[in-house]
N, C-alpha and C positions, 0 to 999 in steps of 0.2 A: 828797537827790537823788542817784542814782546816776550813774555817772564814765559818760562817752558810751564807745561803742565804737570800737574802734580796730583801723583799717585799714592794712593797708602795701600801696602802688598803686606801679607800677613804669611808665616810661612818662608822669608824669604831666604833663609838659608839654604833648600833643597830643593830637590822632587821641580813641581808644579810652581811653586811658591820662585823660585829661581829663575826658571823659563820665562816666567812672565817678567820679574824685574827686568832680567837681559833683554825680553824683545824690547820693554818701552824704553829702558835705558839708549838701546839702540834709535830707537823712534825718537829720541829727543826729551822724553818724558823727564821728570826729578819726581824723585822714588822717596818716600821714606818706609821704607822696610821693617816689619817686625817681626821677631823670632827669638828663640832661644838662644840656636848657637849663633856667634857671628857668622855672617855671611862671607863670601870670599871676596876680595877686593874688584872694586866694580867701576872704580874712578870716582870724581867727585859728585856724580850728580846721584848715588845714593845715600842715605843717612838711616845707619843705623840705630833701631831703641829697642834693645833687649828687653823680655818680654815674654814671662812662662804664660800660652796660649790655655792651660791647664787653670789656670786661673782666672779669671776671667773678670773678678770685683774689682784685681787692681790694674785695668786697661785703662778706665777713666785718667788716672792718674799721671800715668805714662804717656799719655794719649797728652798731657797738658800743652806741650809746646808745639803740635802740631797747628799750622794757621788753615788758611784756605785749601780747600781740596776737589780736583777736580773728577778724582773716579778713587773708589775704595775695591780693592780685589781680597776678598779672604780665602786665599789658598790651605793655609793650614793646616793639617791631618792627620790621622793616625787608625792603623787598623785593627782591632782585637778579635777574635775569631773562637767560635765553639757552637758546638748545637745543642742545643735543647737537651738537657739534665746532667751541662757541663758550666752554664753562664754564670759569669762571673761580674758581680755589681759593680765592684769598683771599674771594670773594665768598658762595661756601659755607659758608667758616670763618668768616668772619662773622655769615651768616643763623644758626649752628649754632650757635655761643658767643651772643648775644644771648638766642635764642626757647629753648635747650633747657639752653645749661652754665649761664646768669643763672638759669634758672630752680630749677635744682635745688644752687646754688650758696645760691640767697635762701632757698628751701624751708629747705634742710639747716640752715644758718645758724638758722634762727628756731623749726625744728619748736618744741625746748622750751621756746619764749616765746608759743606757740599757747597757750590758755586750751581746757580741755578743753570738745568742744561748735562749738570752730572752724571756720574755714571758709578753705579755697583754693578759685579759680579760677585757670584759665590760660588766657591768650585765645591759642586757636587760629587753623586756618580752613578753608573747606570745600576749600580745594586741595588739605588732606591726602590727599586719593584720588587726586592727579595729573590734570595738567594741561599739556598741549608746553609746553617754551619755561619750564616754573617749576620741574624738578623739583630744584632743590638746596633750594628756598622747601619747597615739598611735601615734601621727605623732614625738614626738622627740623618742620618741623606735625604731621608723622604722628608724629615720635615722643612729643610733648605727652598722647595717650591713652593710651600704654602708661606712661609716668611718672604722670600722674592716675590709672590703677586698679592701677597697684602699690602708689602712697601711700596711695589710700583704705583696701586691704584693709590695710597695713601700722596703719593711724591709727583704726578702725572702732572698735576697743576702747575709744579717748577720746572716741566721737562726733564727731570731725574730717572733715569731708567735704571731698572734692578732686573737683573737676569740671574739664571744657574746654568754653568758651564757642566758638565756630566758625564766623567768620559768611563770609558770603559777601562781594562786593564794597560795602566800606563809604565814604561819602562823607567820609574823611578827607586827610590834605597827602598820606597815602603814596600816597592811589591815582596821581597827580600827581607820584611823585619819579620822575626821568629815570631811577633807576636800572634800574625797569621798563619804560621804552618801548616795547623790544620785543615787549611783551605785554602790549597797553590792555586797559582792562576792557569786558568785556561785559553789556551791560544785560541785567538778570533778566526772568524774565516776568512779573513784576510791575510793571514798564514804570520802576522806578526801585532806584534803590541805598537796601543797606540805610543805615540813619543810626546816627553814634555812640549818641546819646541809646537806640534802642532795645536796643545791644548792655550798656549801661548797664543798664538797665531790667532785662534777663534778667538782671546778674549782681548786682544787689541781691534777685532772688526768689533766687538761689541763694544769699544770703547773709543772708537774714533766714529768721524762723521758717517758713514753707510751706514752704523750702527744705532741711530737714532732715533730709528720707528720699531724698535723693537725691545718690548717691557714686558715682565712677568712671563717668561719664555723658560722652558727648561731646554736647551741645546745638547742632544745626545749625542757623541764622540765616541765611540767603542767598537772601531773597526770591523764590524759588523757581531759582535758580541750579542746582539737583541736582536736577530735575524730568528 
């Protein structure tokens, strides 16, 4: 019997970060999870390594016992909100070391523990275009595509595909963290919010076989939210 595949999910105690471990857990995958809080018990085939996303130098580190890996997911996230002659630096610096330094900290960290044929995702969002009141959120979302299609063309040669997942407003804790209040979300026209499970769902087609001709892709999810 062949050794299950093996995923590194960032994020995974909640939200997005969650969904995705449960669908591949279900899939058969072996997860190693990283996040802050522990996650809820998930059976044996996750392993948890605590892990403030907020820092980002000591990923390396943490990152030590990880061996081979066949697809990396950076779900991880956070929202800070304010418009223009309210923004707050630390809040920036935040949104930007979590969604952009984490990510390219975990990347850089593992590229050569990727098994050739592999697979990243990095879960974006459709704010990347801008939107009042989010743009410190919206400018580290946007830079998620230009990091995805650098590493793809960088990774093409080993068949390593790098995508961004992008959804629109999803029914997780963060729609709901105070950090955002100042800019509640708006119902799609599809009369509801998208759900984790589906943002799940598309990043296991990008991570299983169908999904293998498609690199440097940003995949928009927002229940008609960009209509």
């Amino acid at each position: 019997m062949s050794e299950p595949r093996h995923a590194v999910v960032t994020g995974v105690s909640s939200g997005i970060g969650a969904a995705v471990a449960a669908r591949l857990l279900d899939e058969g995958w072996r997860i190693t999870g990283i996040s802050r809080t522990a996650p809820a018990p998930a059976g044996q085939g996750l392993r948890w390594i605590p892990a403030d996303l907020s820092r980002p130098e000591r990923l390396p580190g943490a990152l030590a016992p990880v061996s081979a890996v066949d697809a990396i997911v950076h779900a991880a996230g956070v929202q800070r909100s304010a418009r223009l002659g309210e923004l707050d630096a630390g809040d920036g610096s935040l949104m930007w070391r979590i969604h952009v330094q984490a990510a390219s900290v975990l990347v850089d960290t593992l590229v050569d523990r990727v098994v050739d044929g592999g697979r990243v995702v990095l879960v974006g969002s459709r704010t990347m275009t801008g939107v009042p009141g989010k743009s410190q959120y919206a400018a580290t979302k946007a830079a998620l595509p230009a990091l995805a299609r650098s590493w793809a063309a960088e990774l093409a040669p080993r068949a390593v595909t790098v995508n961004v997942v992008a959804p629109g407003p999803t029914d997780t804790p963060m729609l709901r963290d105070p950090g955002r209040s100042r800019t509640p979300p708006v119902m799609p026209p599809l009369g509801r919010l998208v759900r984790p499970e589906e943002v799940a769902g598309l990043t296991s087609f990008l991570l299983g076989p169908e999904g293998g001709a498609v690199t440097g892709q940003t995949l928009v999810m927002c229940a008609g939210a960009s209509l």
